[in-house]
N, C-alpha and C positions, 0 to 999 in steps of 0.2 A: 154203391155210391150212396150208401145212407146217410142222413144228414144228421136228425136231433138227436144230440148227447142226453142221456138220460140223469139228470140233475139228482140230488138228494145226499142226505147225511150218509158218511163211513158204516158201513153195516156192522152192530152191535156184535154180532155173534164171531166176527174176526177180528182175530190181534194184530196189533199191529207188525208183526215180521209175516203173516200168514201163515198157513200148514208147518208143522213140526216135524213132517214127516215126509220122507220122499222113498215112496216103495219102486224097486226094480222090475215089479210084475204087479199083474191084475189088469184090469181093466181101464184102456183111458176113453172118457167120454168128448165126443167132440162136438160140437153146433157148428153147421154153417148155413147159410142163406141159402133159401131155396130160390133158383132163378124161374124166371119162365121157360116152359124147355127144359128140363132140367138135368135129361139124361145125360149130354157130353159134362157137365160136372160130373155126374156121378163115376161116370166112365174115368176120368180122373181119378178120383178119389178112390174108388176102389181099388186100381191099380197102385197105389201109394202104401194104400192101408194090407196089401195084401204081402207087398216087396216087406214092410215094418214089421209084420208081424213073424216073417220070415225068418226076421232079423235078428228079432229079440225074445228068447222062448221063455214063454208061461207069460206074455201079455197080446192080448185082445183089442180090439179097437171098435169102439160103436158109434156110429156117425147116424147125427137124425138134423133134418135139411128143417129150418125155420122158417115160418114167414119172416118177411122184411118188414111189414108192417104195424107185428105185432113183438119187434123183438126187443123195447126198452122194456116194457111189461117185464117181458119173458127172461131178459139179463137182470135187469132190477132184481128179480124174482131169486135168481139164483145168487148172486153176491150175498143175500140179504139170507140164505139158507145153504151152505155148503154141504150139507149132509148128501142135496139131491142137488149140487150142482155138474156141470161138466167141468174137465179141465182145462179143454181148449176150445176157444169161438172165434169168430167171424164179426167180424164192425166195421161198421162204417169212419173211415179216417177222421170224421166230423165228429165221431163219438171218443176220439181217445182220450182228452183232458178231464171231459164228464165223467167218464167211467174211472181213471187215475180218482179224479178227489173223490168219487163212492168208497172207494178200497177196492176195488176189486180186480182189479189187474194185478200182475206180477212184474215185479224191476226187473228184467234180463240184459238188461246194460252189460255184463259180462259176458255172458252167452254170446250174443247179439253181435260183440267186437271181437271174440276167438273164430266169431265164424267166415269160413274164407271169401264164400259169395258177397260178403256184406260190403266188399270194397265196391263192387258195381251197383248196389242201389243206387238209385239218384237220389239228389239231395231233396228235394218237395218231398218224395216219399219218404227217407229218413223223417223227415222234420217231422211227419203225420203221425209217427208212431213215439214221438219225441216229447218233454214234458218236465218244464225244469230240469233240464241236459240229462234226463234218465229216460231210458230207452223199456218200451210197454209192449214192445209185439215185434212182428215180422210185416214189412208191407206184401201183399198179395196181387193186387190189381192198381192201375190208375188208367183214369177217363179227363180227360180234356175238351175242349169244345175248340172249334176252327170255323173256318167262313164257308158256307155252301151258297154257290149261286148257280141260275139257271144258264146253260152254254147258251142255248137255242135263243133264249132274249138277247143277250150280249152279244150275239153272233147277227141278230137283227138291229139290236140298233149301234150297230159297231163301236161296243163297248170292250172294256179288257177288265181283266181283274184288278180291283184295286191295290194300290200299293201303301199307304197309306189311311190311318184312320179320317181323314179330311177326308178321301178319296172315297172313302166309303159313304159317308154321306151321301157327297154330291152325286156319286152312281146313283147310289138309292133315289134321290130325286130327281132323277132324270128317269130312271126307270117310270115311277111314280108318273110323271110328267107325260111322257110316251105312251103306257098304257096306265089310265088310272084302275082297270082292274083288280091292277094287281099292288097289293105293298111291295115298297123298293125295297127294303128292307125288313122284314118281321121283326119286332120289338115288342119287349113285353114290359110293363111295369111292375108286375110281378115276379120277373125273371134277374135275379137279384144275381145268379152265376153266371150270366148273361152282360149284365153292367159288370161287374167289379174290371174287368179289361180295359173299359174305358179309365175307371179311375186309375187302375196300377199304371197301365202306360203314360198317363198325364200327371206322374208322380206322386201321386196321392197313395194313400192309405185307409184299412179297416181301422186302425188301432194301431198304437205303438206300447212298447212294453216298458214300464215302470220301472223295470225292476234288472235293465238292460240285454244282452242277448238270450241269458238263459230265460227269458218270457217271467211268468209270473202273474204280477197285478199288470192289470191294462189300462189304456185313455184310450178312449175315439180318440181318430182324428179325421170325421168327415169331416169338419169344420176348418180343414186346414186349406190355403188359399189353392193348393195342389189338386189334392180331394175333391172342390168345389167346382175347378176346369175337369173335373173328369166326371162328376156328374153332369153340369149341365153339356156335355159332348155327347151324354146318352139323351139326359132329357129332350134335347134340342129335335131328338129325331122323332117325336111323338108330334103330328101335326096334320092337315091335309094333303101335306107334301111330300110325306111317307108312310106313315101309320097313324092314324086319327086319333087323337087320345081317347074319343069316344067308344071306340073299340079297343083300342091296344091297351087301356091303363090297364089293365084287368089280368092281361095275356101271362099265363106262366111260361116256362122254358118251352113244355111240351106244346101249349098252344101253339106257341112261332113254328116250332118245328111243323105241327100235323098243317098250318096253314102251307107252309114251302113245300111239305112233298104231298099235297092234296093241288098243287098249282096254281096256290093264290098269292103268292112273292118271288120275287124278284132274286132276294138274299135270305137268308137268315146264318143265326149263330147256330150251333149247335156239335153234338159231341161224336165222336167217335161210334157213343153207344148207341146215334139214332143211325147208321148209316144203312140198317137193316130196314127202319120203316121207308127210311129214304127213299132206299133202292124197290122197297114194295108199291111206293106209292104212285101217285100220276107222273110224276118227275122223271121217272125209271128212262134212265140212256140219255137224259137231257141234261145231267146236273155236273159239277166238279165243285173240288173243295182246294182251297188254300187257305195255309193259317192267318186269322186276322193281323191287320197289318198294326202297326204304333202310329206314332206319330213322325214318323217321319222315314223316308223308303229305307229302307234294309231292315229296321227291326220287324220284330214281330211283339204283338201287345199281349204282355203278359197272361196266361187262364186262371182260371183254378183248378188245380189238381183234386180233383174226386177222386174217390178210390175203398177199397176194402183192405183190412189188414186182417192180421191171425193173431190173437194174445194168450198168454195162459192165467187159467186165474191165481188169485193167490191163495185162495185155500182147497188149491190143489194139493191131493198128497202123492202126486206122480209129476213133478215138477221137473226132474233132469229129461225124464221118456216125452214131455210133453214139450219140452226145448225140442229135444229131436224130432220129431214129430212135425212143430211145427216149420222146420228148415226142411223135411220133407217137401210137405203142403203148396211150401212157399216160394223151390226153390227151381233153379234156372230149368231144366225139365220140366217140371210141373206146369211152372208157367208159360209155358213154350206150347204147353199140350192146351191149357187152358186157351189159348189163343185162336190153337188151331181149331176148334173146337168151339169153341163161343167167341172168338172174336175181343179177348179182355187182353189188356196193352198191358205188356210185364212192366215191372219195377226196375228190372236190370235194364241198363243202357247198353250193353251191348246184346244183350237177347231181343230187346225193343228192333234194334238194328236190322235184326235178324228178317225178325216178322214183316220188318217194312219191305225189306229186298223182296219177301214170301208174296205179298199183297199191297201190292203200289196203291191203293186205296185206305192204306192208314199211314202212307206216309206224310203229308202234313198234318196228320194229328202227332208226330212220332217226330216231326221237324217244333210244331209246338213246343214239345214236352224239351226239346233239347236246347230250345231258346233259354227257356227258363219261365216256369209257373209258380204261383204264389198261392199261398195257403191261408185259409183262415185263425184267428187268434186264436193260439195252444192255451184257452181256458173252456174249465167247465159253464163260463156265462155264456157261451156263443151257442149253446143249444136254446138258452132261451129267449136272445137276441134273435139267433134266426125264429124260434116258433111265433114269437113278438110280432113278427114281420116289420120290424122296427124300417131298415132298406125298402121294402116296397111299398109302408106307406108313405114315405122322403121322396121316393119316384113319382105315388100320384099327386101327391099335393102338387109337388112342380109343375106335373103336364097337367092338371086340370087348373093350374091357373090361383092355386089358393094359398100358396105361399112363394115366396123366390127363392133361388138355390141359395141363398146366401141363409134365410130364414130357416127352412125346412132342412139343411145340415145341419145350424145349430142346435136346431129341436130334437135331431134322429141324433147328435151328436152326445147331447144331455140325457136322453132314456137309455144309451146304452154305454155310458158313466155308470147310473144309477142300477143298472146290473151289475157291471162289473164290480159295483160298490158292495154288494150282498156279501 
């Protein structure tokens, strides 16, 4: 689920159709993230890379696991030098647009629609690997966030799960209310995939696109009257009454989370991929999740779709093997295994299905994703919107009191114009 798109000029040393050459054999190089844990990946992967090479005699396959932390460097790196690049990598669904205007991904638009699995991705995942209606990768993984709260409070102060985002609230300040120990809700104002649910479901928007559906040039639109009910619906909840701004302006995703399974909330948000500290933490046997509610009962309030994908670059000179390769990597088995095995929610909707039946424990993260989730704006300025913190500083100015939501969208509204404008 990596975030910052790695920004920068078309790299000199590639032209613009990429590699001239697509050899049937040799060696393909592959990069993928290195997790924590990392051996059920690998258990994967080698079982993939050992069926392929089976497959196809006189090629080889060498997979070397990257940091995550250090991998715009490390892509950067390689777009900008194809002599030692790999053919195929691992990114972060945030990074696709950034890495598209480097040069360094490959079009597979064609591949991509011959191939048969491709009618079950879900659409949020399409869109991630999507870019001016040209298709850049293969989706691999997606993470969503849902509501966890504690049963054991709920069940003391006979409470139920909310149904609604109003409902959420006022739970949280009744919890708040009953025991001040504890936050009714964890909130961060730093937790920026965290808010965007409030504003999608109160009709608002990041941004809308200039240039109509196939994306392109962008506008904010926090500033829009929509937008603005769905910030201050988050803001609202930074206070004495639930999370003190004095403590929560600051709080990223992981803080809300480590305060809910340490037993210092009541609720929070969070993803699929914490359900592991979740379940390690003080919480263990007391918690349940159900997906955040909308605004109003039966829906569910939009997430964001995180995720990883698989791309080939373009000055790969094993570009057909490296198509294949990556439907491998990517595809209904694989992901199935990857699931089993680390716990990462396929792309396919009815493999998703599958795993849910498997582990009733990702099934409102899997009822989420089927509501329907939203992505952030398919440009390369949204890496550096998000590094900007342009969103978390809009959130603390609110709760600390030093601009109004109406003020402090126009302002976060106007700095992430003048990216977009670059």
């Amino acid at each position: 689920m990596a975030g910052l798109a790695a920004a920068g000029c078309a790299p000199s040393s590639s032209d613009n159709n990429g590699a001239k050459e697509d050899k049937k054999s040799g060696k393909l190089r592959v990069w993928l993230f290195r997790e924590v844990g990392n051996k059920p990946k690998e258990k994967v992967v080698d079982g993939v890379v050992d069926r392929f090479e089976k497959q196809h005699d006189g090629v080889t396959v060498d997979v070397q696991y990257i940091p995550v932390d250090s991998r715009a460097e490390k892509i950067k790196g390689a777009f900008n030098d194809p002599g030692s690049a790999p053919d195929v990598i691992e990114f972060g669904n945030t990074d696709t647009a950034g890495y598209v205007s480097d040069g360094g991904l490959a079009d597979i638009s064609a591949e991509f629609e011959k191939w048969g699995a491709a009618k079950d991705v879900d659409d949020t995942a399409r869109k991630s690997v999507t870019v001016n209606g040209k298709i850049y990768g293969v989706p691999l993984l997606v993470g969503v966030r849902a509501l966890y709260y504690r049963t054991d409070v709920f069940k003391e102060l006979g409470l139920k799960p909310p149904r609604t985002l109003g409902e959420v609230a006022r739970t949280a300040k009744k919890i708040r209310s009953e025991k001040p120990e504890l936050y009714g809700l964890a909130v961060g104002g730093a937790y920026t995939y965290g808010a965007m649910p409030f504003l999608w479901a109160n009709g608002g928007e990041l941004a809308r696109s200039k240039d109509g559906s196939k994306g392109g040039t962008f506008a904010s639109a926090l500033d829009t009257a929509a937008s603005r009910k769905g910030t201050a619906a988050y803001t609202d909840l930074f206070g004495g009454d639930n999370c003190p701004a004095a403590k929560c302006a600051k709080m990223s995703g992981n803080d809300t989370v480590e305060a809910f399974a340490g037993g210092k909330a009541g609720m929070a948000i969070g993803g699929d991929f914490n359900l592991k500290a979740v379940q390690e933490g003080a919480v263990k046997g007391k918690y349940g999740v159900v997906p955040l509610p909308g605004v109003r009962q039966g829906e569910v309030a939009p997430a964001f779709a995180g995720g990883n994908n698989l791309g080939v670059l373009r000055s790969s000179k094993h570009r057909s093997l490296s198509v294949d390769l990556l439907k491998e990597l990517a595809g209904k088995e694989s992901q199935k295994k990857f699931f089993e095995g680390m716990g990462f929610l396929p792309t396919f909707g009815d493999t998703r299905k599958e795993a849910a039946a498997e582990e009733p424990a990702v099934a409102p993260f899997v009822k989420t994703l089927d509501a329907g989730t939203k992505f952030v704006p398919a440009s390369p300025a949204w890496g550096e919107i998000d590094a900007s913190l342009i969103l978390p500083t809009m959130f603390q100015e609110i709760v600390s009191g030093k601009k109004s939501v109406k003020d402090a969208s126009r302002d976060a509204a106007r700095k992430m114009d003048e990216v977009f404008g670059k």
